[in-house]
C-alpha positions as CSV (number, residue, x, y, z in Angstrom):
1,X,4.0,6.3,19.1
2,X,1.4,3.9,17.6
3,X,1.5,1.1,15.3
4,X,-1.3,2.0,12.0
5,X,-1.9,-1.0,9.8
6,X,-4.0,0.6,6.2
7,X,-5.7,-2.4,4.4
8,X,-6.7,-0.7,0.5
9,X,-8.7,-2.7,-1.6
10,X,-9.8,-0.5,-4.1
11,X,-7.9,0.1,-7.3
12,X,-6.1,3.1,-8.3
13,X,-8.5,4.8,-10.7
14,X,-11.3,4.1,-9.2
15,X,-12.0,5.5,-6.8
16,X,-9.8,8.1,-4.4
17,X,-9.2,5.7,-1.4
18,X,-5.5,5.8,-2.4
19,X,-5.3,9.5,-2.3
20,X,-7.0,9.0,0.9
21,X,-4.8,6.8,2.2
22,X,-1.8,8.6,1.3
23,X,-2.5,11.8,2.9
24,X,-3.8,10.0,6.0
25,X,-0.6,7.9,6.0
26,X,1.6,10.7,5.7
27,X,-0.5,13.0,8.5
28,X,0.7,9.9,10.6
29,X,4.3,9.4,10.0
30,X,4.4,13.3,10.4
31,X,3.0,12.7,13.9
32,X,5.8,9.6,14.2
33,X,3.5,6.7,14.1
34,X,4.5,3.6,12.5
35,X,2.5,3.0,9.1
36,X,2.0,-0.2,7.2
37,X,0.3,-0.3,4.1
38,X,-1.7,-3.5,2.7
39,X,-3.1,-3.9,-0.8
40,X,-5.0,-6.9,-1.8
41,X,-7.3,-7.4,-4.4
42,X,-7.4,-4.8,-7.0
43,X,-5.7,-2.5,-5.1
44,X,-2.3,-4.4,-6.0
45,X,-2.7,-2.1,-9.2
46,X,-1.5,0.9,-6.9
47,X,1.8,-0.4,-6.5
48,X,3.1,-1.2,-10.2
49,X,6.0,0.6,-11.1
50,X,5.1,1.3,-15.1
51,X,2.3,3.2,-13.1
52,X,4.7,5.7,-12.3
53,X,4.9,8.4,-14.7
54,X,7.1,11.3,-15.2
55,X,6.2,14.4,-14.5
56,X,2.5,13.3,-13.0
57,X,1.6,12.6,-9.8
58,X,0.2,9.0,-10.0
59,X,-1.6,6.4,-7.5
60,X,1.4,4.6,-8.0
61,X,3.9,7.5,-7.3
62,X,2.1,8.7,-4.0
63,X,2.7,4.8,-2.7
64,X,6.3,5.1,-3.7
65,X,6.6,8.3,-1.7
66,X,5.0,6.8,1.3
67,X,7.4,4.2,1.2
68,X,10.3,6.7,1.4
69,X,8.8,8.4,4.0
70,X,9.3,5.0,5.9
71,X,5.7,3.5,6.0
72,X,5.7,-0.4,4.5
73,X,4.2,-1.0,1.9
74,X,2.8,-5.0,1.7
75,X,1.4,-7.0,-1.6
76,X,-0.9,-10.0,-0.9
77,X,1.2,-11.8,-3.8
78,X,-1.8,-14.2,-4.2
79,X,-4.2,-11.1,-5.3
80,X,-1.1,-10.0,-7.9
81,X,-0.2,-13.1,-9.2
82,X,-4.2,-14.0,-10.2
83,X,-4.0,-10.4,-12.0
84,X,-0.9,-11.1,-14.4
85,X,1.5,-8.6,-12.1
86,X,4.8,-10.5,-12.1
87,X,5.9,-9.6,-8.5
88,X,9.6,-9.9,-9.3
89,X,9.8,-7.0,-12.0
90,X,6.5,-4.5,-12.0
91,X,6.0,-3.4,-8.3
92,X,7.6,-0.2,-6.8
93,X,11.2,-0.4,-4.9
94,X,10.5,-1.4,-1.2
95,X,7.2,-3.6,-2.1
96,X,7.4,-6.7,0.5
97,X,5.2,-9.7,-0.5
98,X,3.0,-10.5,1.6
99,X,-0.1,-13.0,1.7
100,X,-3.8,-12.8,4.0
101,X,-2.3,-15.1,6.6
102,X,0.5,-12.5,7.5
103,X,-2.0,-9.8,7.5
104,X,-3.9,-11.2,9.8
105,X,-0.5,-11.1,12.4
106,X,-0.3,-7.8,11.3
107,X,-4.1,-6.9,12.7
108,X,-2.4,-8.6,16.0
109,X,0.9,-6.6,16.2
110,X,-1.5,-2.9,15.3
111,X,-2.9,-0.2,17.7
112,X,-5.4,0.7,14.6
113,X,-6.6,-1.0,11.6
114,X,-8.5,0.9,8.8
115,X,-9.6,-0.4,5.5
116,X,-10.5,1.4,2.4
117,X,-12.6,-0.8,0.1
């Protein structure tokens, strides 16, 4: 199947890109396609772990469920270290740093590219 690279910029309250994302992401692995997931900017916000609450279905949570549903899930570590997130101890379980130069591989190595801004 094909290779889906999902660049989010926008942070989680925001708007609804992430819900958006996650429901495309998922239709996707559900289908068997390979998903990757990118957040730069704000959007590092969706992928803290004190975002996760019990009990509620967060930004945060839905990106943690992607990730066990085997899409990646990439931080520009750049974007999170400029907004305070300490990248060692606050993102979700199965976060990869990333930075723009490895996207950028990543838009080589995709069938499809989408962004959410």
């Amino acid at each position: 199947m094909g290779k889906l690279l999902i660049i989010l910029f926008s942070p989680p309250w925001q708007l609804e890109n992430t819900d958006t994302i996650y429901e495309f992401a998922k239709a996707a692995i559900k289908e068997g396609h390979e998903v990757t997931v990118f957040c730069d900017g704000d959007a590092t916000y969706n992928l803290m772990a004190t975002q996760i609450v019990p009990d509620q279905t967060t930004p945060a949570s839905k990106m943690a469920q992607l990730i066990k549903m085997s899409a990646k899930a990439l931080v520009c570590g750049e974007s999170a270290r400029l907004r305070g997130i300490d990248l060692q101890n606050n993102l979700i379980k199965g976060v990869v740093r990333s930075s723009l130069g490895k996207l950028s591989e990543l838009m080589e190595q995709h069938d499809r590219i989408i962004a959410f801004g």
